[in-house]
N, C-alpha and C positions, 0 to 999 in steps of 0.2 A: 919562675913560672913554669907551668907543663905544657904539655905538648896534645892536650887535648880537646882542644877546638880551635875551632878556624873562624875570622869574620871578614867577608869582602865586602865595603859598602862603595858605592857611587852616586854622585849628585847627579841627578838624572831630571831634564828638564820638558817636567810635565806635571799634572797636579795628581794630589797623593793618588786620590781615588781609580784615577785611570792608571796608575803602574800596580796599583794593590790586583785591580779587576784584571793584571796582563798576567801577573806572575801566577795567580790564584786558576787562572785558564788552563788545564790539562794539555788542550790541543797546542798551546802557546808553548808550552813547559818542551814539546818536544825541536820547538826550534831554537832556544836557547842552549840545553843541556847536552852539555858532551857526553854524557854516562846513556841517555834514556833520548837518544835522537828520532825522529819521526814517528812519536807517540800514534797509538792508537787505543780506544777503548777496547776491553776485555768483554766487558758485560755491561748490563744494565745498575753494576755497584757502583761503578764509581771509580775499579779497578783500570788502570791503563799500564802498557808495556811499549818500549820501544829498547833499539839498538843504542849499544856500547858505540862511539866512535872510535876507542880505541883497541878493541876486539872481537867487534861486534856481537858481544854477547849480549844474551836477551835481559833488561831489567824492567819489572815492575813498581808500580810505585802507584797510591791514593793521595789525594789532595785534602786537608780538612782545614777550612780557611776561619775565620773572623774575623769581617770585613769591619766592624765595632772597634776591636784592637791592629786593623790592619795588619795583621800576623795572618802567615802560613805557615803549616804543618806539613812538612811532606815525607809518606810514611814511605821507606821504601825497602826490596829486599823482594823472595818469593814470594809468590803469591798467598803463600798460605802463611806464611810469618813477616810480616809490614813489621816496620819499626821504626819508628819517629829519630830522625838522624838529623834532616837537614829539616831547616825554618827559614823562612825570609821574613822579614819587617818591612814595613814604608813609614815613613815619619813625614810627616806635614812641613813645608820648606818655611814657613810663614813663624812660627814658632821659632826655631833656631837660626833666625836673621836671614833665611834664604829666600829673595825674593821671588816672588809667583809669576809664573808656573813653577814651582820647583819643589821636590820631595827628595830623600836619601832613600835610597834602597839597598838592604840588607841580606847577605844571603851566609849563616850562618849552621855550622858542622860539628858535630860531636865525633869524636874517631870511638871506637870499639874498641875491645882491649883484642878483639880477635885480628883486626887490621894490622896488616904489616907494616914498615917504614916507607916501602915504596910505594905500595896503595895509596896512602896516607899522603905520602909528596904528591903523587897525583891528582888527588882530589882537589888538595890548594890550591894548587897550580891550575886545576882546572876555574873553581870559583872565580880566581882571580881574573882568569880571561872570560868567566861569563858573567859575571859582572858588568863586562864591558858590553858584551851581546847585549843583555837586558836592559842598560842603558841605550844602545843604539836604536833598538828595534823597539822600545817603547817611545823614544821620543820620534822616531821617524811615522811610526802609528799613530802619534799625539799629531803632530803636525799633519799630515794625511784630513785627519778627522776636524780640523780647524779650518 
């Protein structure tokens, strides 16, 4: 196999629809993601930017959800060139024998050809531990809201 994509998923226990509506949250997106940490809106598009945690440089990025397919799109890159990189999924736990509350949550990378190796290790590396974010901080919000 190759070396270009990455998938972090976690059982995360809450129901589909409320991890779908956390990850699909812009303002949310900046407390999980180590790339684009304490998000804020740009504009009235749609557009949002927050800090690098690992050098805090500036990244952008738009959200284009389907809440129908539980799929997100998140485009990310300058603002004037977005580009569809990373997606996350939510799967329904009740279907694939996991009992309710419970959903899998997906967060899923295409590398560029222009990315380097150590970019690239990075970004896993990062998915992997935010994965864990999004599972924690959704189910500690689920429970909160119960």
């Amino acid at each position: 196999m190759n070396d270009l994509s990455h998938i972090a998923t976690c059982r995360v226990l809450a129901p589909a629809g409320f991890a779908f509506a956390y990850l699909a949250d812009p303002a949310k997106l900046g407390r999980w993601s180590l790339g684009c940490f304490d998000t804020q809106p740009v504009d009235g598009s749609g557009l949002h930017t927050g800090l690098s945690l690992f050098d805090r440089g500036r990244g952008w990025y738009r959200i284009d959800s389907d809440p129908d397919r539980m799929s997100i799109d998140y485009l990310v890159g300058a603002p004037d060139s977005l580009t569809h990189r990373i997606s996350a999924r939510v799967m329904a736990g009740g279907p694939l024998a996991y009992s309710d509350p419970a959903c899998l949550a997906t967060l899923i990378a295409w590398r560029p050809a222009t990315m380097d190796e150590e970019r690239w290790l990075r970004l896993k590396a990062s998915h992997e531990a935010e994965i864990w974010l999004i599972k924690a901080q959704i189910e500690t919000e689920f429970g909160a809201a119960s």
